[in-house]
C-alpha positions as a printed NumPy array, in Angstrom:
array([[ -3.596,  58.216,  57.431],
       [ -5.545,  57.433,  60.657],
       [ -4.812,  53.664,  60.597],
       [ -1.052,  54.7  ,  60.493],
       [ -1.733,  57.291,  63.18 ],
       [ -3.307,  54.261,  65.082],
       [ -0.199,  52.093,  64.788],
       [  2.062,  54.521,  66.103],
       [  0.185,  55.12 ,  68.919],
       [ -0.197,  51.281,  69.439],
       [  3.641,  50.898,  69.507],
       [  4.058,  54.127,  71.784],
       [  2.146,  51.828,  74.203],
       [  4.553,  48.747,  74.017],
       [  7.001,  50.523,  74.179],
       [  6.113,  52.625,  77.534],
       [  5.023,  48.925,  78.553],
       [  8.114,  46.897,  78.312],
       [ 10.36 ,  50.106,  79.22 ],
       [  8.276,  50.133,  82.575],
       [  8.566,  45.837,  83.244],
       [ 12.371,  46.606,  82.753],
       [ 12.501,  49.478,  85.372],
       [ 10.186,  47.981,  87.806],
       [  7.076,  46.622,  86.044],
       [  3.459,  47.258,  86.492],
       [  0.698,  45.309,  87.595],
       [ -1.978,  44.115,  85.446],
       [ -4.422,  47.162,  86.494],
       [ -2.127,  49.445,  85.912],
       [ -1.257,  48.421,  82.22 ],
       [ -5.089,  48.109,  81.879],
       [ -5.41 ,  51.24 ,  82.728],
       [ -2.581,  52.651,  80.342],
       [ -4.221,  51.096,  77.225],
       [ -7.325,  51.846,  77.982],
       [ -6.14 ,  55.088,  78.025],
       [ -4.569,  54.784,  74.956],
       [ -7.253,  53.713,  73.229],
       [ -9.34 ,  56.726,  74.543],
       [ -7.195,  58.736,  72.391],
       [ -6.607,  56.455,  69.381],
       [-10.388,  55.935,  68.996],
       [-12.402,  59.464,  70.318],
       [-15.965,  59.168,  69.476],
       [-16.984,  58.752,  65.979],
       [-19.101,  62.451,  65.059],
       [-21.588,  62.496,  62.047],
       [-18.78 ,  64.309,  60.162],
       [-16.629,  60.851,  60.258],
       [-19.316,  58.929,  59.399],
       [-20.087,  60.889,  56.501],
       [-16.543,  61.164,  55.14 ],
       [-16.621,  57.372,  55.191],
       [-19.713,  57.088,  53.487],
       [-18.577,  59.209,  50.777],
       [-15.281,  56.977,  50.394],
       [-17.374,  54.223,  50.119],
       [-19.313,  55.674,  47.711],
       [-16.409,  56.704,  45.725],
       [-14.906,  53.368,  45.461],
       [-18.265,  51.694,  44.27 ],
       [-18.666,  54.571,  41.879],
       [-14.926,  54.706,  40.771],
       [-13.296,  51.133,  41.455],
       [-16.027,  48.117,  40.153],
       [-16.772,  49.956,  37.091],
       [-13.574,  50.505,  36.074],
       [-12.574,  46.722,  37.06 ],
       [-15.697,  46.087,  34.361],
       [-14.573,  47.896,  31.767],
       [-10.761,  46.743,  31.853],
       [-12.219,  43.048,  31.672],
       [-14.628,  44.064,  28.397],
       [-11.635,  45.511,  27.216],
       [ -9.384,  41.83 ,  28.053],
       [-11.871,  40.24 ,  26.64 ],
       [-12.508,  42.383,  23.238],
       [ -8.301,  41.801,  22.922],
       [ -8.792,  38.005,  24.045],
       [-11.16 ,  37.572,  20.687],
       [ -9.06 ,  39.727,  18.563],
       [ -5.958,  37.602,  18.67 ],
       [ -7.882,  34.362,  18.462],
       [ -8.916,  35.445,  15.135],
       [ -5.531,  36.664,  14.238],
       [ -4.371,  33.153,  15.443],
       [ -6.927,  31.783,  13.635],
       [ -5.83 ,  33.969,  10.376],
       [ -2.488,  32.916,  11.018],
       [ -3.58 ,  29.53 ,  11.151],
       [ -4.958,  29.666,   7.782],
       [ -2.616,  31.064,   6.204],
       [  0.174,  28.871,   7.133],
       [ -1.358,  25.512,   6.077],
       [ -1.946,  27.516,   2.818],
       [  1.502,  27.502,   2.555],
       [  2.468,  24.519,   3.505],
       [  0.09 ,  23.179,   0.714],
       [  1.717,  25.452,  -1.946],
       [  5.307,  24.09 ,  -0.533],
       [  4.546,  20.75 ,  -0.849],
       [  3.122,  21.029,  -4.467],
       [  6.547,  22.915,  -5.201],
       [  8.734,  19.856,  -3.811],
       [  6.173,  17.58 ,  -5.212],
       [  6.855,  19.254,  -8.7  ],
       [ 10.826,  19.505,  -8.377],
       [ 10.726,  15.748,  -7.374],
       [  8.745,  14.797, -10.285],
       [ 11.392,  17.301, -12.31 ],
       [ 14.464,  15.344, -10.973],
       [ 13.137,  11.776, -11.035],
       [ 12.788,  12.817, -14.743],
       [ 15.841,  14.191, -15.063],
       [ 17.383,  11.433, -13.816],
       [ 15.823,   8.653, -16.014],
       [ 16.773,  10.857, -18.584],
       [ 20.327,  11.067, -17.816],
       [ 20.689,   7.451, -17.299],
       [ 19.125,   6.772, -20.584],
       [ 21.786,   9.011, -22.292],
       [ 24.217,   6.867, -19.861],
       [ 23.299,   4.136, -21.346],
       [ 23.241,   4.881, -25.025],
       [ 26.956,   6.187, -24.581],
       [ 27.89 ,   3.631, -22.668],
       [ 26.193,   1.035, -25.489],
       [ 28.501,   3.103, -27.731],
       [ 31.905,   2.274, -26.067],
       [ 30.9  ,  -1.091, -25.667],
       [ 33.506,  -2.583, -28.253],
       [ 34.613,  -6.508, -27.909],
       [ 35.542,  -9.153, -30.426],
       [ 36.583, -12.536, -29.977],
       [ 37.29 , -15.505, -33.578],
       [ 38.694, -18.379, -34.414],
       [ 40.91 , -18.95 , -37.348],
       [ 38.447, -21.851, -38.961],
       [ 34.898, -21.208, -39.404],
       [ 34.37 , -25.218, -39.374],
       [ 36.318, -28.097, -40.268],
       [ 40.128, -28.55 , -39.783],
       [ 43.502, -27.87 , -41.93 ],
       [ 46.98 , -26.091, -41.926],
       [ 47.52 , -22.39 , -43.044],
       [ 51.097, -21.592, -44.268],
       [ 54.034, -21.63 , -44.839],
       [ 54.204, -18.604, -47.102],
       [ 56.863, -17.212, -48.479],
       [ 56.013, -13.983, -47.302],
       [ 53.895, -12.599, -43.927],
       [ 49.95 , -12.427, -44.658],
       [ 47.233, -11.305, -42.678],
       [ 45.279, -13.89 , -40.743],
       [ 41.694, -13.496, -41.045],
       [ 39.844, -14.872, -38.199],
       [ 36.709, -16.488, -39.89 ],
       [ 34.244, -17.741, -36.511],
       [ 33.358, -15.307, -35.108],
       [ 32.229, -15.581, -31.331],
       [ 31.666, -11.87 , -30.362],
       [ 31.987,  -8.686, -32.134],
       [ 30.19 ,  -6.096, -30.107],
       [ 30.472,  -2.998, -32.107],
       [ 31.388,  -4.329, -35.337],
       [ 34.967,  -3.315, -34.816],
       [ 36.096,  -6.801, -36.459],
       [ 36.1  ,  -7.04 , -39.866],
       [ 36.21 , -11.669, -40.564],
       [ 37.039, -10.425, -44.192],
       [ 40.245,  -9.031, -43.756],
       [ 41.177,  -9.899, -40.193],
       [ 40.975,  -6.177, -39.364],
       [ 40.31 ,  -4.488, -36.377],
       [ 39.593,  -0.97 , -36.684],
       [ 39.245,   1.521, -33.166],
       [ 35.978,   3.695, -33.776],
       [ 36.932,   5.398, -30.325],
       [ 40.056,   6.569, -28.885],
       [ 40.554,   4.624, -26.147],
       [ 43.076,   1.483, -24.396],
       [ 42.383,  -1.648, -25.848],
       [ 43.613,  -4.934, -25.006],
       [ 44.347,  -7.656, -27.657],
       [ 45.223, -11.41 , -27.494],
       [ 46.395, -13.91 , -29.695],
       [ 46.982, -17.665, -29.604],
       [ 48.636, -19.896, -31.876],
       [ 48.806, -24.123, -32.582],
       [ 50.756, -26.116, -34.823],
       [ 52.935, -29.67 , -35.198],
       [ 56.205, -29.838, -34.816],
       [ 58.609, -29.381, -37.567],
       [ 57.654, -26.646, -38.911],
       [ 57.509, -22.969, -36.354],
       [ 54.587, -21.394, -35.588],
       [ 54.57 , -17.356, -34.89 ],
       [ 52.601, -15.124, -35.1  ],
       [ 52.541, -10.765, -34.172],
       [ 50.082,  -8.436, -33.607],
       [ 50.29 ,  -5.546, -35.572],
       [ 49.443,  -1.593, -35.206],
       [ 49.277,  -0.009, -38.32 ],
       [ 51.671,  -1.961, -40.125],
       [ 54.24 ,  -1.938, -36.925],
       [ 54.853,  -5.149, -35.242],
       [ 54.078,  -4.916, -31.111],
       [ 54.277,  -8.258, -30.151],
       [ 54.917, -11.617, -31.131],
       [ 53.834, -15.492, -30.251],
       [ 56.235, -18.571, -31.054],
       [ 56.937, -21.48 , -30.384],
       [ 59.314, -24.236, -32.164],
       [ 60.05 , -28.107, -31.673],
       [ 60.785, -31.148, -34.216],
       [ 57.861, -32.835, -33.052],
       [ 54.075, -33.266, -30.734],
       [ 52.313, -29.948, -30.44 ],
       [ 53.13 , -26.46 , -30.17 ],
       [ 51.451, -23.732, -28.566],
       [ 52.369, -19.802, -27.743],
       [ 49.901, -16.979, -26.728],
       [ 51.238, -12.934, -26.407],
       [ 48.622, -10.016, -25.56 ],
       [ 49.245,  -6.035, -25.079],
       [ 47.44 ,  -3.294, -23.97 ],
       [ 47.822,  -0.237, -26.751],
       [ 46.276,   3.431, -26.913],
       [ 44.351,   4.006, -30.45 ],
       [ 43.349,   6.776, -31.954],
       [ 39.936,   6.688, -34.042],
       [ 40.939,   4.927, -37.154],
       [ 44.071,   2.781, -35.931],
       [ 43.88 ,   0.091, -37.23 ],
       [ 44.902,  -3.497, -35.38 ],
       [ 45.664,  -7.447, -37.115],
       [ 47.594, -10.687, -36.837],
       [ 50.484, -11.751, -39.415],
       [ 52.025, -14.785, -40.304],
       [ 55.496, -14.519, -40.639],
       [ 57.196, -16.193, -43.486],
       [ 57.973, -19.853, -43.739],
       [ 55.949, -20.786, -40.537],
       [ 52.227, -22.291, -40.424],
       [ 49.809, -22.797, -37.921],
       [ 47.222, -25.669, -37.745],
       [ 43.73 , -25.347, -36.331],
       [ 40.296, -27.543, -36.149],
       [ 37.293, -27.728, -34.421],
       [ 39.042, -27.177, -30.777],
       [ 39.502, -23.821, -32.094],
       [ 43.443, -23.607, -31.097],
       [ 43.872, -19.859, -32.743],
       [ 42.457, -17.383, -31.827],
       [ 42.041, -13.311, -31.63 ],
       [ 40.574, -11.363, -29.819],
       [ 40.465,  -7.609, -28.556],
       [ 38.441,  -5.253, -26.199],
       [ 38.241,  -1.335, -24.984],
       [ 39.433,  -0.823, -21.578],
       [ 38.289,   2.772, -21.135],
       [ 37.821,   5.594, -23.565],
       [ 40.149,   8.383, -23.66 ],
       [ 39.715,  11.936, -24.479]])
């Protein structure tokens, strides 16, 4: 309150100063005199009574300001500690569970790797049984004619080259579909002129397709395939037809041969 006091008083003074330079001015004795003046009445003598009243607010701020500045800092400090063990808690905690999370992916990886060998092992078994494929010859060794007959027969392929499943049968010359599925099946024939050659592959006792070929003399040579859709049990072979032959040796001219294409369901 008195410094504020003191500050008004202190602009009073400038401003009775510069209102006086703009009227007229004063000389530098003058204005001396006018702040000394001034400061007669800012600053009176100091009694015992001020000088007590400022010893007591000195005093009081010792008394009431430094401790109080001590205790908030015990009291920062005290806080300070407490979180760095809750941060230190926390700490602990966390790479507790990060340890227990990587155990868990650690132990679903391990699940799924195993999963997954397992699933390409069943892959594989199914897969090993689709795999069908057959491939013969008509002459197991040596050379010689086969017809004519008076009536068709069923060729039976007797070298066999491939017959992955056991589809084939070299006894009869019959293929038999243990899945249901699209197969492809080809067949080539060879003979000597004068005589016809053909030959058709047959679906359960239907003729699909047929290979031929005819000239009075040299070689002769025809080849047919088709794709067909079997059911489990259909059954698939070459005839002969009547009054024709076919000739074969160890060139292996006439052959049979089938595959599956792709399962069906």
């Amino acid at each position: 309150m008195k410094a504020l006091v003191c500050i008004l008083l202190l602009l009073e003074t400038f401003v009775f100063v510069v209102q006086q330079q703009v009227d007229g001015g004063l000389n530098e004795n003058e204005i001396s005199q006018q702040i000394s003046s001034e400061d007669g009445r800012q600053n009176p003598p100091q009694t015992d009574t001020l000088r007590a009243e400022a010893s007591t607010d000195s005093q009081q701020y010792c008394d009431l300001g430094i401790p109080d500045i001590h205790a908030a800092l015990r009291e920062l400090t005290a806080t300070v500690t407490e979180q760095k063990e809750n941060i230190r808690a926390l700490e602990t905690q966390l790479r507790e569970q990060q340890t227990f999370i990587l155990e868990e992916l650690n132990k679903k990886n391990e699940e799924i790797s195993n999963l997954t060998l397992s699933q390409v092992e069943e892959l594989r078994k199914e897969n090993r049984d689709r795999e069908i494929a057959f491939s013969a010859s008509m002459m197991e060794s040596g050379s010689g004619y086969i017809g004519p007959f008076p009536t068709e027969i069923t060729l039976t392929y007797k070298k066999v080259f491939t017959n992955i499943g056991n589809a084939y049968n070299p006894i009869t010359g019959i293929f038999t579909a243990l899945l249901k599925g699209a197969y492809m099946f080809r067949v080539s024939v060879y003979g000597v002129g004068g005589t016809s050659v053909t030959v058709s592959i047959v679906k359960n006792g239907e003729h699909v397709v047929t290979a031929y070929d005819n000239q009075p003399q040299n070689a002769l040579n025809s080849s047919n395939g088709v794709v067909l859709i079997l059911e489990v049990g259909d059954v698939v072979y070459v005839r002969l037809w009547p009054n024709t032959r076919i000739y074969d040796n160890e060139n292996k001219h006439c052959t049979f041969s089938g595959f599956l294409l792709f399962p069906l369901r």
